[in-house]
N, C-alpha and C positions, 0 to 999 in steps of 0.2 A: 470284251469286244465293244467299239462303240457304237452306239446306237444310230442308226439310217435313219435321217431328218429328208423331210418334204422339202428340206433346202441344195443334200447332196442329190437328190433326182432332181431340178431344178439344172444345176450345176452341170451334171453329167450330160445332161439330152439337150443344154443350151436352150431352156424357156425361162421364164420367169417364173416365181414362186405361187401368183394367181394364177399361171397357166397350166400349171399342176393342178391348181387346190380344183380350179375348173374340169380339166379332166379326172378327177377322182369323183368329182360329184356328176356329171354328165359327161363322158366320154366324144361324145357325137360333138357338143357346143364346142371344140374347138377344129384348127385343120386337120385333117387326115396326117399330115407329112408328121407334123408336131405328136398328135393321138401316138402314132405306130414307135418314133422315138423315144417318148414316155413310157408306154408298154413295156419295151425292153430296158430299159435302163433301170424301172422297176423287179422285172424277171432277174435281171444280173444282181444286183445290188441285194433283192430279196426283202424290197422295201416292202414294213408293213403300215398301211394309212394308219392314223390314230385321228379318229373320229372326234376326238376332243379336244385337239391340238386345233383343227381345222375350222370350228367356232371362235378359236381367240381373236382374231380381224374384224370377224364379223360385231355388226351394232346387235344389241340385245333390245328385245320387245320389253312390253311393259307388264309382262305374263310371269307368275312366280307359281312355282309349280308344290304343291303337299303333297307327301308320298308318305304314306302309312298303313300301318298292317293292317287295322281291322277299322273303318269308319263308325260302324254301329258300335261299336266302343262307347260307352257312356266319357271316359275318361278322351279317348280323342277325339271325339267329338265336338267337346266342350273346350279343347286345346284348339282344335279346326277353326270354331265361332268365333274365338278370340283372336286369330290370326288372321281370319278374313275378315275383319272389323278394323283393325289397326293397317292391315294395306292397302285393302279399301280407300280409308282415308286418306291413304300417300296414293291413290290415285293409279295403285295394282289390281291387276285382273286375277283371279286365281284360278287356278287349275288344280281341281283334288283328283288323286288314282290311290287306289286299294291293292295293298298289296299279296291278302290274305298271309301275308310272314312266310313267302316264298322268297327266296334269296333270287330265284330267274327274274319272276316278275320284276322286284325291286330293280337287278339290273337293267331291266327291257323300259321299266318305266322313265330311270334317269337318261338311258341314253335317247330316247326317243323326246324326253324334257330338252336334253341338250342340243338335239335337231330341229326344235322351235325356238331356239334360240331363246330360251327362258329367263330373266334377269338373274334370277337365284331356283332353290329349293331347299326347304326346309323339309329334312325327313327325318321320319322316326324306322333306325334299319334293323333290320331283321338280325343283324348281326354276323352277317355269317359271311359280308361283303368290305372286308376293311380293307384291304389292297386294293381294289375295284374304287375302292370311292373317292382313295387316297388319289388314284391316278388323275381321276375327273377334276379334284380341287386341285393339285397341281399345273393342270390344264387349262387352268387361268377361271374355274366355273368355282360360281359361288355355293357353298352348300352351308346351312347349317343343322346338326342336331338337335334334334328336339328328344327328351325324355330318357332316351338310351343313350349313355356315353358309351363313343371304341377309344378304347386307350390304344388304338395301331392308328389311329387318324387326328392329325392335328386338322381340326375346324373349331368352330366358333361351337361352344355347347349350349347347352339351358336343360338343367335337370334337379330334381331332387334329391339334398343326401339322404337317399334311402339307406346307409348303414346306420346313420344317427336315428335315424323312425326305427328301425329293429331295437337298436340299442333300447333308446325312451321309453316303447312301449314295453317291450321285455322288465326293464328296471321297476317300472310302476305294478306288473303284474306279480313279479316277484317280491316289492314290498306289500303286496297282498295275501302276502303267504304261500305262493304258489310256488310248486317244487318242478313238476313235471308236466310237460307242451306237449299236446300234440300240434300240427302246424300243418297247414293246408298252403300247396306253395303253384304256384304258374309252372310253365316252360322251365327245364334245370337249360336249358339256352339262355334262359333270358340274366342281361347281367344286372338289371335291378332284382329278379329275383334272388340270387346270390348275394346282390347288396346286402339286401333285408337279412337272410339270413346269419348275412358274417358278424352285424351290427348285434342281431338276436345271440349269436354265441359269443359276441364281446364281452354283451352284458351279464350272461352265466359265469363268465373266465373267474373263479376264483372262488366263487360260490358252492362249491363241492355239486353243484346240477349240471348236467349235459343234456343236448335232444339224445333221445335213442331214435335210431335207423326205422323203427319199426312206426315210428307214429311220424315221422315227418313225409307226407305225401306230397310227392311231383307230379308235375305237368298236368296239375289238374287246370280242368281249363273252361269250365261248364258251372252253372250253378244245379244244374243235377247232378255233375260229380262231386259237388260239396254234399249234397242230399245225401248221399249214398252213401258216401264217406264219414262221416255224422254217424249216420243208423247204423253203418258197421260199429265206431266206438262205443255209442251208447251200448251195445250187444255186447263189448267187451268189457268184464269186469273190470280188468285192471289197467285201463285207457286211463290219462291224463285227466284233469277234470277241468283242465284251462286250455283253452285251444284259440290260436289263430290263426287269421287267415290274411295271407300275402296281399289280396287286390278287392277291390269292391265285389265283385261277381262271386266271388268264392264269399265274402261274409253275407252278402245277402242270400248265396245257399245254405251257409250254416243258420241265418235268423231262421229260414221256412221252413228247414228241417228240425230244429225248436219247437216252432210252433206247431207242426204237424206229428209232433212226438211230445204234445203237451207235458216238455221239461220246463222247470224253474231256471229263470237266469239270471242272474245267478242262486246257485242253492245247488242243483245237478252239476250242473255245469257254468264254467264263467266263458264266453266267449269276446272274445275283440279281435282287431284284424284293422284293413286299410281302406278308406272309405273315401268318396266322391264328396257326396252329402252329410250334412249332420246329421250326427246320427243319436244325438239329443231328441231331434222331431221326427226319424225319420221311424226309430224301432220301436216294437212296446218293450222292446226289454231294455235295461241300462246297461252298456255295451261303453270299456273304453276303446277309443280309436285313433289312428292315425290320419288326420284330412287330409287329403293331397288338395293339391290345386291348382290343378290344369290349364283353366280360363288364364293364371298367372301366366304357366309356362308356356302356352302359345302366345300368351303378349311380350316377353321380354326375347321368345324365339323371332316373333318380327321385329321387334327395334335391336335385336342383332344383326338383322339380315339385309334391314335399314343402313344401318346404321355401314356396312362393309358397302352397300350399294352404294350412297353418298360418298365414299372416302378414294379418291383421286388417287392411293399409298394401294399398289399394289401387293404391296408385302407386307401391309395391315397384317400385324400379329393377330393369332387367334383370341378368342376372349371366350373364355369359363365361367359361366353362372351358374353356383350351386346354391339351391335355396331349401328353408326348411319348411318343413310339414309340419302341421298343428294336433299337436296329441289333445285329444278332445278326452274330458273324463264326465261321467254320469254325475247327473245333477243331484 
């Protein structure tokens, strides 16, 4: 069936296509005679407005909106810094919302982005909104990705290959002699979680080693769940004796619960995982890791988003940056 445009109500009630977009946005601001013909033409027809079609006319402010799960995030944070520093300098305003990695929020935040008429937005989504988002860039609105790729959404991305940081760091662990992981992991939502993980059994593939079910821990999401999760291994004999951890938060539970269980590191246990910081200066134990780099991926997420604002080509092809992360080894 084909789709009822703002153009066939237009059409039908004999107005023009602003005298629609007017009566959907304020009813009252046009005539009565006009109001009550739109009404119904929309009753018949069974027109439904699409709020994001209805900004394509309109001029866009100079306002770019960041929409992310969690601010206090050391890692988005430091992505946030760097993106308000590069628009800044183009002479953008920003606007940050929180999304706590609620899928409503996330919608509530873009569509209420879209009704300031925002130049762009750069978010990092919760995932769980790839149709939803698809319609908004379709809608003529600029979005790009930051850190989480949806492979259901053609936009412009900026992310880390986190398959190849599993792979790396897995490879290096295993030329250490290491047979058996346990693995401390995020959100089983999250698709760099998964990333990490698939890179991490890439690198087993062939090695006669596999994770077992029993030591690979999800949705941890706390550096007290790291804590806890630690102290249970250490209490089990036959635990792993090489463990990582998916994200910064989880290896710095696994350092504290180290130190608070005065083990050797390595000697008890070897620990490494995915780190913000180096972690050369940051541990007293020598720890290999994966450095992400944030500060990067929100600089190259705005001179993507630059870079679609500037370009006059509405049908600017998307563009994918995948970058890598720095396997950092003990000195």
């Amino acid at each position: 069936m084909k789709r009822v445009t703002i153009t066939d109500v237009a059409d039908q009630a004999g107005v023009s296509i602003s005298t629609v977009s007017r009566y959907l946005s304020d009813p009252g601001s046009i005539r009565p005679i006009s109001a009550v013909a739109i009404e119904k033409v929309i009753k018949e027809l069974n027109y439904i407005p699409n709020p994001f079609a209805q900004n394509i006319r309109t001029e866009f402010t100079k306002i770019v909106a960041v929409i992310m799960p969690d601010i206090s995030n050391q890692f988005f944070s430091v992505a946030c810094k760097a993106l308000c520093t590069i628009l800044s300098q183009n002479k953008y305003f920003v606007m940050i919302c929180d999304t706590d990695g609620d899928p409503e929020k996330e919608r509530y935040y873009i569509n209420e982005m879209i009704k300031l008429r925002t130049a762009g937005i750069v978010l990092v989504t919760c995932g769980q909104n790839a149709d939803f988002i698809q319609d908004v860039i379709d809608a003529g609105n600029r979005i790009v990705l930051l850190d989480r790729v949806e492979p259901r959404v053609s936009a412009d991305t900026v992310s880390e290959d986190n398959v190849r940081s599993g792979y790396e760091l897995t490879k290096h662990l295993l030329a250490r002699g290491h047979k058996r992981f346990s693995v401390l992991i995020g959100s089983e939502k999250s698709i760099n979680m998964n990333f990490i993980i698939s890179g991490v059994q890439k690198a087993l593939g062939g090695t006669g080693c596999a994770l077992e079910d029993k030591y690979c821990f999800w949705n941890l999401g706390t550096k007290e769940s790291a804590v806890a999760t630690f102290e249970n291994l250490a209490a089990d004999e036959k635990s792993p004796s090489c463990i990582i951890a998916c994200n910064s938060v989880l290896l710095d539970g696994l350092v504290l619960a180290a130190s608070k269980l005065r083990l050797s590191i390595p000697g008890h246990y070897e620990i490494s995982g995915f780190c913000i910081d180096d972690v050369r200066y940051k541990y007293q134990f020598p720890i290999p890791a994966i450095m992400e780099n944030p500060s990067l991926l929100g600089l190259k997420a705005g001179e993507l988003l630059l870079r679609r604002l500037a370009s006059k080509n509405k049908t600017l092809p998307p563009k994918q940056i995948l970058l890598n992360a720095e396997l950092i080894l003990p000195v």
